[in-house]
TITOR-768805 format. One record per residue: y, z, x of N, C-alpha, C, O in turn. Coordinates in steps of 0.1 Angstrom, whole numbers. Example, Ala and Ser with C-alpha at 12.3 -4.5 7.8 and 13.67 -1.06 7.14 Angstrom:
! residues 2
[[-57,78,132],[-45,78,123],[-33,78,132],[-33,85,142]];
[[-22,71,128],[-11,71,137],[0,79,129],[11,80,134]];
END
This chain:
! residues 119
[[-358,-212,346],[-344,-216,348],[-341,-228,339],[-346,-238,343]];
[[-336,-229,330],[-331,-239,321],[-317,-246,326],[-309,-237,328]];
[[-312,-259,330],[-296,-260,334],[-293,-268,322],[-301,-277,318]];
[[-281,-266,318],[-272,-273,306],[-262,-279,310],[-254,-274,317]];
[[-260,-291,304],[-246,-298,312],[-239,-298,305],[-237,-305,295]];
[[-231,-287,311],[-218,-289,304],[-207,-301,301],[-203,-301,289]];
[[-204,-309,309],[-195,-322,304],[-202,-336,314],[-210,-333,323]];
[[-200,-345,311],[-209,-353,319],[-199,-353,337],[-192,-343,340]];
[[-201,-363,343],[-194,-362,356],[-183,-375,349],[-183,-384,341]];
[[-174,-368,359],[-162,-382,363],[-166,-393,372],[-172,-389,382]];
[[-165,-406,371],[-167,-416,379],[-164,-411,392],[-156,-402,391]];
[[-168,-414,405],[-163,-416,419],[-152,-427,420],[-153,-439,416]];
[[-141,-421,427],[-131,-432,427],[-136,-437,439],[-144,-432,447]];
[[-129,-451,441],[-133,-457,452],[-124,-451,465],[-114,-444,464]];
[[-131,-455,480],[-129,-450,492],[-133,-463,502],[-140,-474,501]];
[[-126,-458,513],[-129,-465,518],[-118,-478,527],[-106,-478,523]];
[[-120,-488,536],[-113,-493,542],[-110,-504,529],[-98,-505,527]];
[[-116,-510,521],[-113,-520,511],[-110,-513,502],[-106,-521,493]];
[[-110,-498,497],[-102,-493,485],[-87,-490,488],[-84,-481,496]];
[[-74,-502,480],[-67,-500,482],[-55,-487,481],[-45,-483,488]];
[[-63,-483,470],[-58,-466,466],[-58,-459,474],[-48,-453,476]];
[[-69,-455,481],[-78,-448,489],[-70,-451,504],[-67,-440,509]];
[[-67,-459,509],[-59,-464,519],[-44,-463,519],[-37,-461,529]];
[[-40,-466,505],[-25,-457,507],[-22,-441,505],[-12,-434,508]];
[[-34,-438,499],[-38,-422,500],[-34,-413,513],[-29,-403,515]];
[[-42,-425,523],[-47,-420,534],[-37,-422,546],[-35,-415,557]];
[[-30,-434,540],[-16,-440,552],[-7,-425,547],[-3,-419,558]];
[[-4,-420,537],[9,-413,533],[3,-398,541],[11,-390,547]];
[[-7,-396,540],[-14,-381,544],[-13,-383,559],[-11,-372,566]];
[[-13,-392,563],[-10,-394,579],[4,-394,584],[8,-391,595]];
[[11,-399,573],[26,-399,580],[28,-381,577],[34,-371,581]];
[[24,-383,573],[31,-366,571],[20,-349,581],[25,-339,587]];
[[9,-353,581],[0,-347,590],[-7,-360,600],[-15,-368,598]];
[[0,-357,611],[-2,-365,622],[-14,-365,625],[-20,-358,618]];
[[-22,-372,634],[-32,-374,645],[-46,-364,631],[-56,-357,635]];
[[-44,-367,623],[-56,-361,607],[-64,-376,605],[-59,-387,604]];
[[-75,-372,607],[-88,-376,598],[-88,-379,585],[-91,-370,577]];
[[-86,-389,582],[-86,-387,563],[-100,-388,558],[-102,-401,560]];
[[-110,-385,553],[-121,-385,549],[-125,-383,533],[-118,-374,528]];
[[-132,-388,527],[-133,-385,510],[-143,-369,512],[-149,-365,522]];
[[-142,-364,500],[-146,-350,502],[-153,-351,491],[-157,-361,485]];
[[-157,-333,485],[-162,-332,469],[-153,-322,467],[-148,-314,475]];
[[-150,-323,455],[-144,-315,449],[-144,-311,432],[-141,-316,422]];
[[-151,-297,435],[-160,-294,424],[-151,-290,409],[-155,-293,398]];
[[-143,-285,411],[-131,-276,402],[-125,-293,391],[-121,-304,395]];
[[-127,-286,378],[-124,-294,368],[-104,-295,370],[-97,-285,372]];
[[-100,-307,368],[-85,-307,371],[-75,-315,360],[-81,-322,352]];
[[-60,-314,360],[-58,-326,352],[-60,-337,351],[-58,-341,340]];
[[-65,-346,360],[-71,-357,359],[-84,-368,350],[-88,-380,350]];
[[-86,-358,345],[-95,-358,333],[-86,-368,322],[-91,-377,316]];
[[-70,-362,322],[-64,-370,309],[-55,-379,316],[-43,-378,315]];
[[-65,-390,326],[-58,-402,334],[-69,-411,334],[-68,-423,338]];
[[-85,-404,328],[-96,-411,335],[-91,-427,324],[-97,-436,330]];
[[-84,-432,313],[-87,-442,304],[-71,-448,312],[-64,-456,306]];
[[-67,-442,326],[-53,-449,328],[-58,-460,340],[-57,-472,339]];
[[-66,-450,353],[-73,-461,363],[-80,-454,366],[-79,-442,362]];
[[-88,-459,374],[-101,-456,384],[-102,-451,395],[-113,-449,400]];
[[-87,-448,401],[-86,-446,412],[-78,-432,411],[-66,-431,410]];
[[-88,-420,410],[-84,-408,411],[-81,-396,418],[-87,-386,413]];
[[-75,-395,426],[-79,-387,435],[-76,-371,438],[-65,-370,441]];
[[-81,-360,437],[-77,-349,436],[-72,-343,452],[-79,-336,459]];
[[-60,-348,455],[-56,-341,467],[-42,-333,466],[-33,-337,459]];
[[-42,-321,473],[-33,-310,471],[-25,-315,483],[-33,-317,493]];
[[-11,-318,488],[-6,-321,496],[-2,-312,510],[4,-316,520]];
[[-7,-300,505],[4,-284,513],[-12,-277,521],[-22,-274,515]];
[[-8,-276,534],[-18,-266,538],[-24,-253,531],[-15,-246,531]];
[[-35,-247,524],[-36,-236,517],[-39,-227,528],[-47,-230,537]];
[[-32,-215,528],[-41,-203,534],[-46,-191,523],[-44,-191,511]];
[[-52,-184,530],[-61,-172,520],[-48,-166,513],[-49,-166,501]];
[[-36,-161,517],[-24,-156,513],[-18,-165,501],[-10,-160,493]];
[[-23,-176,499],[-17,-185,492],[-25,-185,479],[-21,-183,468]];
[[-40,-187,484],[-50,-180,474],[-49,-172,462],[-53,-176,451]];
[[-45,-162,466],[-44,-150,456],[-30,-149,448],[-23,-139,444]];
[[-27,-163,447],[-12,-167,438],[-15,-177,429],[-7,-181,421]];
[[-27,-180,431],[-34,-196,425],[-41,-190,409],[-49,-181,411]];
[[-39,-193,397],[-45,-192,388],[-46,-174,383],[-57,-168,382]];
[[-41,-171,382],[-34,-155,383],[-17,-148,375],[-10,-157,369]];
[[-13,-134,374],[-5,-134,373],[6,-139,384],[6,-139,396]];
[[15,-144,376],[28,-147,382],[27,-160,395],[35,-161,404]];
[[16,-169,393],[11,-176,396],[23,-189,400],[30,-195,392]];
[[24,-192,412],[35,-194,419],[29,-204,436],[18,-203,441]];
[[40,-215,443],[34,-219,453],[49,-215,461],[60,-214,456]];
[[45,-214,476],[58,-209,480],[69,-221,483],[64,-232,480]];
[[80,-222,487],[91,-227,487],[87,-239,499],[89,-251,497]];
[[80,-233,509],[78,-246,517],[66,-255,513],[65,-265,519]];
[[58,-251,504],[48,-259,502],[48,-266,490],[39,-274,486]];
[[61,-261,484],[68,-271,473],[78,-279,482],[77,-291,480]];
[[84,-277,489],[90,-290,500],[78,-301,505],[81,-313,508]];
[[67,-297,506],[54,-303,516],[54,-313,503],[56,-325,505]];
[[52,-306,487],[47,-314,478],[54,-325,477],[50,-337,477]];
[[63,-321,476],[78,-329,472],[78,-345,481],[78,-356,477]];
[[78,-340,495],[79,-348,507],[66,-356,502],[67,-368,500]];
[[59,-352,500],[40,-359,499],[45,-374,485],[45,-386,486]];
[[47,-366,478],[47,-373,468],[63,-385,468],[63,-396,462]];
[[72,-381,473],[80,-392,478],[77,-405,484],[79,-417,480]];
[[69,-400,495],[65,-407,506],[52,-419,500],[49,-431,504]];
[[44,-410,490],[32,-419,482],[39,-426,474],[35,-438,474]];
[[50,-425,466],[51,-432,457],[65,-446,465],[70,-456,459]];
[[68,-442,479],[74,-451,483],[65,-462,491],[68,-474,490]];
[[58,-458,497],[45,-466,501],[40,-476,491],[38,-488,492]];
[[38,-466,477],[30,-478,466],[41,-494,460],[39,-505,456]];
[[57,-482,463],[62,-495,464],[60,-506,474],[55,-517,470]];
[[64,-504,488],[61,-514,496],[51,-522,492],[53,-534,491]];
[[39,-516,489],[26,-525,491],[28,-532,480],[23,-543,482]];
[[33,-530,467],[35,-543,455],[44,-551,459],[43,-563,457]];
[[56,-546,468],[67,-556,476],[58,-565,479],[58,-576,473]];
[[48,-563,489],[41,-571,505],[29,-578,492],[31,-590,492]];
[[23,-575,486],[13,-580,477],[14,-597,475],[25,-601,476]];
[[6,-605,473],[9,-618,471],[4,-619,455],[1,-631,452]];
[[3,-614,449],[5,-613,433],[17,-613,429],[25,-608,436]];
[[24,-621,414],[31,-621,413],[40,-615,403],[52,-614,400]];
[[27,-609,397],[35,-594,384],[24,-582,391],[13,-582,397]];
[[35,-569,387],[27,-560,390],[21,-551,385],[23,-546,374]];
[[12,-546,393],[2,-537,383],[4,-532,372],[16,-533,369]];
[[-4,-524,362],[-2,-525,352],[10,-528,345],[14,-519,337]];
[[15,-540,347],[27,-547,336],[25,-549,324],[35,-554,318]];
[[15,-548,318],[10,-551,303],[10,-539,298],[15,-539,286]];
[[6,-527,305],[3,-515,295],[20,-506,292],[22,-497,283]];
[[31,-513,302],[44,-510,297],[49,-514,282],[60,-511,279]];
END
């Protein structure tokens, strides 16, 4: 058996109670799925995040919408499609994340914020 590597690996983003990413990841997935466990996972499947690795370090590959098997066979396919409530889920997900990351630069005791230089 010979194995060849195909591309090298992506960094591990940070996790954890002191990763701040990682914790507002985990605050927003809670408001929206109640009494959930947030836990770091693996996730094998190559994704767009690849053309973010030179933006930050903190990457995280999470799908916001419950998948079931029915949902499955719409994924990567003809006529390849997510249904109407799980584009509301997305929608809601990604609101709620990007109103959180405001707060937390509000509350922050830094006085410019993150990446201000690369604007």
């Amino acid at each position: 058996i010979r194995i060849k590597v195909a591309r090298e690996a992506h960094p591990v983003s940070t996790f954890g109670p002191s990763s701040l990413p990682f914790q507002l990841l985990a605050q927003t997935i809670r408001q929206i799925y109640k009494d959930v466990v947030v836990v770091p996972g693996v996730f094998i499947a190559n994704t767009d995040t690849r053309w973010y690795l030179n933006f930050t370090s903190s990457l995280y590959r999470f799908i916001p919408t419950v998948i079931t098997p029915d949902d499955l066979t719409r994924y990567h396919g003809n006529n390849e499609r997510v249904s109407i409530s799980h584009y509301h889920q997305a929608v809601n997900f990604y609101y709620r994340v990007m109103r959180n990351a405001d707060l937390a630069i509000q509350q922050a005791p830094s006085t410019s914020p993150p990446h201000s230089q690369e604007l």
